[in-house]
N, C-alpha and C positions, 0 to 999 in steps of 0.2 A: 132649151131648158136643161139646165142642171141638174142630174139624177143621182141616187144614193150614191151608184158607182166612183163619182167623182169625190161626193164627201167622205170615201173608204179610202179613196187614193190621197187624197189630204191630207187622212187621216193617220194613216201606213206612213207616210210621209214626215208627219211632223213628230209622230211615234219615233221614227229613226233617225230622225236631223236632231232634236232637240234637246234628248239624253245626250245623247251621244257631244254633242258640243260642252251641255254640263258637266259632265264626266272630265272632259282635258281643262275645264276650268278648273274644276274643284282639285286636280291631277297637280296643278299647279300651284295650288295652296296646299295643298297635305299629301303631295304623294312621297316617294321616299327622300327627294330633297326638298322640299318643301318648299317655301316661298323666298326661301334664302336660294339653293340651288334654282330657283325660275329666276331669281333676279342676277345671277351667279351667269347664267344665260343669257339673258337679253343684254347685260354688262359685255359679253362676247360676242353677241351680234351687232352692237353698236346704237341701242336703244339707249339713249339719253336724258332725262337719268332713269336706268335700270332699273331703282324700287319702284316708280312711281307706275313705268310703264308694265312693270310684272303683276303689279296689283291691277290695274288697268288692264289689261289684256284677262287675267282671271276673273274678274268681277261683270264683263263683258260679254266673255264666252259662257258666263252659268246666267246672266239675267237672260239674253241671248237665246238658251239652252232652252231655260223655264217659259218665256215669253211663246216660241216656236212648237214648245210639248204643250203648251196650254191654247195656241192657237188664238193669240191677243196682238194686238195692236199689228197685225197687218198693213204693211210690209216690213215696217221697222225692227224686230228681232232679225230679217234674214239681212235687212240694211247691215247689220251687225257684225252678222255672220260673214258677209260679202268682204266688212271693210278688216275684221281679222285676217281672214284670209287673202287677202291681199298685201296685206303685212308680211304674214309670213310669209307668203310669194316671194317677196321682194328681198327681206334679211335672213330668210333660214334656209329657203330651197333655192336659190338663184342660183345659175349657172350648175345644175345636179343635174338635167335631164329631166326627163319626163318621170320616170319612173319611183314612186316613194319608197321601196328598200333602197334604190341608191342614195336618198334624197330630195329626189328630185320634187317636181310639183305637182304630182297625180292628184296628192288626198286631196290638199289646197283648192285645185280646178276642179275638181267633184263638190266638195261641200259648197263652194262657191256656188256654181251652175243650180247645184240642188236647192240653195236658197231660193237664188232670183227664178229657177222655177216654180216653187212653197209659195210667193211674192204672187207670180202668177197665176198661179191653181186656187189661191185663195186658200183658207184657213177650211173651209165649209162649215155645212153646219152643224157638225161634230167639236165643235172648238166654242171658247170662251166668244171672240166673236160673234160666232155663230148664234149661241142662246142671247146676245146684247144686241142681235141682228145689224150687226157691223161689218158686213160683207165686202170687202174688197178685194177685185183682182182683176184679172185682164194685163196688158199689156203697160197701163202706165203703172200700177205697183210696182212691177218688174223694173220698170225703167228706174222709178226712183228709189227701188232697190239696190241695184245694179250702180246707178250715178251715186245717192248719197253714200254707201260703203267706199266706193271707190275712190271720190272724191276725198273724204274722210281720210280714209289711208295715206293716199296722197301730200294730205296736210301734215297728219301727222308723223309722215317720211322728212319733210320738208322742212319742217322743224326740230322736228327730234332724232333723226336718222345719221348717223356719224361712225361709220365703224373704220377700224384702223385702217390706215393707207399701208397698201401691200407696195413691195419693193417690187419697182421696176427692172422686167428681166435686161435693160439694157443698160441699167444704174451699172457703173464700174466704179463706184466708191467702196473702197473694204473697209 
């Protein structure tokens, strides 16, 4: 049985996943370059077409954000979370290394992981959930955390993902 201890770790949990996602949404809508420099970005990364996907990725990472700090619709806000972060995995941090001051994919693979763990632990019953007695967790949240983010990503790489073709170092055309 499930003790308070779990719905504090939950709790602590979606406390710190859930802002914290809101924050680089709303970061993306009003921070110093606003919606114009997010989309000014994604146009650099090769997201096609760039406004649509800047607003998308914003509006994503705060419902996201709110869903995870509110402890609702279990597993689906970290599905969310999973399927950004896998985005940016693939166009912002690829080929950086591990490490996030380089670039690389540290933050990416932690808020991921911390989802489909949130997915797992359940929401408890400290959460919106929880007072609707909507308790889901275990092992297949996780899963269809972990698959629909991914899968999602996936799609939306598949179709929308196009970033400039780099010059080959054996091209000897000047």
């Amino acid at each position: 049985m499930k003790g308070r201890g779990h719905d504090v770790a939950a709790l602590v949990l979606r406390a710190t996943l859930g802002p914290m996602l809101f924050a680089h949404g709303w970061n993306k809508v009003a921070g110093p370059g606003g919606l114009k420099g997010t989309t000014g970005w994604f146009e650099a990364l090769g997201l096609k077409p760039a406004e649509v996907h800047a607003r998308m990725a914003a509006g994503t990472e705060m419902a996201a954000g709110v869903g995870i700090a509110l402890g609702a619709a279990n597993p689906l806000p970290a599905a969310a979370a999973v399927g950004l972060m896998t985005v940016a995995a693939r166009t912002d941090h690829r080929g950086k290394g591990f490490f996030v001051f380089k670039g690389g994919w540290e933050y990416v693979g932690v808020v991921g992981g911390a989802a489909v763990a949130l997915a797992a632990l359940g929401n408890g019953r400290y959460s919106l959930d929880g007072l609707l007695r909507r308790q889901r967790a275990g092992a297949g949240p996780a899963l269809l955390a972990a698959g629909l983010g991914a899968g999602s990503a996936a799609a939306l790489l598949a179709v929308c993902y196009r970033p400039a073709r780099q010059p080959d170092e054996t091209d000897t055309d000047q």
